[in-house]
C-alpha positions in Angstrom: 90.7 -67.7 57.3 88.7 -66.0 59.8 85.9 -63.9 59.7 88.0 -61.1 61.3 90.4 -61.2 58.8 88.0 -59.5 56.1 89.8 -55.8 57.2 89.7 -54.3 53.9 87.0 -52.8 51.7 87.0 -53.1 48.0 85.4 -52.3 44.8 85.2 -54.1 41.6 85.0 -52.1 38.6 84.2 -53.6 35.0 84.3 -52.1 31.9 81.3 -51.4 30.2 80.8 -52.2 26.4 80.4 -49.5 23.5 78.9 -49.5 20.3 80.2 -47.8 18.1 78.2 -48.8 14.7 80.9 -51.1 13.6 81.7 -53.0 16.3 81.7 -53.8 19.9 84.1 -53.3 22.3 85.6 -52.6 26.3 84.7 -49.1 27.7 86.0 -47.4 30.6 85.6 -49.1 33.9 82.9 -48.3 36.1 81.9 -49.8 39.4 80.5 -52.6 39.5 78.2 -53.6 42.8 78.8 -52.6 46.0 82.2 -52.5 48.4 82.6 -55.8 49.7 84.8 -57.0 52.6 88.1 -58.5 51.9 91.5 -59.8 53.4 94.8 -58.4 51.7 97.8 -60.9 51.5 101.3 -59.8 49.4 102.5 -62.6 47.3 106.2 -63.7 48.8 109.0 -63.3 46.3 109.1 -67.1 46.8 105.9 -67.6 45.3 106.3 -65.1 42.4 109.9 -66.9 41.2 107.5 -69.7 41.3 105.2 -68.6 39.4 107.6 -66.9 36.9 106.2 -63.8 37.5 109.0 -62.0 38.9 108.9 -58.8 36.7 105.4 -58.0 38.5 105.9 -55.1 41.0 103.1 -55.7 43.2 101.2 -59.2 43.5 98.5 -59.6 45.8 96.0 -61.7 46.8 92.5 -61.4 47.9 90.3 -63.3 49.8 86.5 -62.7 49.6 83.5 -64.4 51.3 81.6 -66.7 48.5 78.0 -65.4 47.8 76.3 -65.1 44.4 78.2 -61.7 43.3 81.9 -62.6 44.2 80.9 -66.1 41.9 80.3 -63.8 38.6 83.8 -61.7 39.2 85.8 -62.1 35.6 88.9 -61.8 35.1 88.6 -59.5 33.0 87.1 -57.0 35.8 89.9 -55.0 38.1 89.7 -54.0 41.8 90.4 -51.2 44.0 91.7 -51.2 47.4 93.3 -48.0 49.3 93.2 -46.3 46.0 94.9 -48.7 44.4 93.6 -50.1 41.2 94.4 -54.2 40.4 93.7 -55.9 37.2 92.6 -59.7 38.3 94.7 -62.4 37.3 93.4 -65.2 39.2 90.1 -66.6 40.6 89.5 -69.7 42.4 87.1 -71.0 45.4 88.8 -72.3 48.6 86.4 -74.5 50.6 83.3 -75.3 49.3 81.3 -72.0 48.0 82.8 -70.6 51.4 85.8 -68.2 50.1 87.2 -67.0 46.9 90.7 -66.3 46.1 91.7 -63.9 43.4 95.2 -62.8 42.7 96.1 -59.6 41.2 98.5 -57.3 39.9 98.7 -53.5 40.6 98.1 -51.3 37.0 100.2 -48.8 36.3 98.6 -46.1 33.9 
C-alpha cells in the first residue's frame, strides 16, 4: 500500500446515545470526526465464498492510515463513501500502527 493509493474520502458516522428516562440506547448516526483519506478494494467472490458470506451484495474493504482516531473506530460505527453508507464489519491493523483495515458491507434502508 502506497501513499497514493489513499484516493478516496470518507466519513465515519456513529450513533449517538439517547436517554430516554428508562433506558439507554443507539440514536441516529451522526458524523463522527472529520473526512479522512482512504483506499477502496471490492472483496473477490473468492474471498466472500470463503468467508461464507456470499449472500452480502456489496463487500468492501478499506484501508486507512493509523493515527490516534482511525485506532478508536468501532464496529459498531458505519462509513460513507460516494454516498454510500457501510456498516463496519471488520477492523484490524496491517503493519505496525502504520495502516488499518476495515471491511464492510453496504446498508440497505
Amino acid at each position: 500500500m502506497r501513499a497514493g493509493d489513499l484516493d478516496r474520502r470518507v466519513q465515519f458516522l456513529r450513533a449517538q446515545l439517547m436517554d430516554d428516562g428508562y433506558q439507554t440506547r443507539p440514536g441516529p448516526y451522526e458524523p463522527h470526526g472529520n473526512r479522512i483519506w482512504a483506499a477502496r478494494r471490492f472483496v473477490s467472490d473468492r474471498e466472500r465464498y470463503a468467508a461464507s458470506t456470499v449472500g452480502v451484495d456489496s463487500a468492501v474493504r478499506f484501508t486507512v492510515r493509523y493515527s490516534s482516531f482511525t485506532a478508536a473506530i468501532l464496529h459498531t460505527d458505519r462509513l460513507v463513501c460516494d454516498g454510500r453508507t457501510y456498516a463496519i464489519t471488520g477492523i484490524k491493523e496491517i503493519g505496525r500502527r502504520v495502516w488499518i483495515e476495515i471491511t464492510a458491507a453496504e446498508v440497505r434502508e
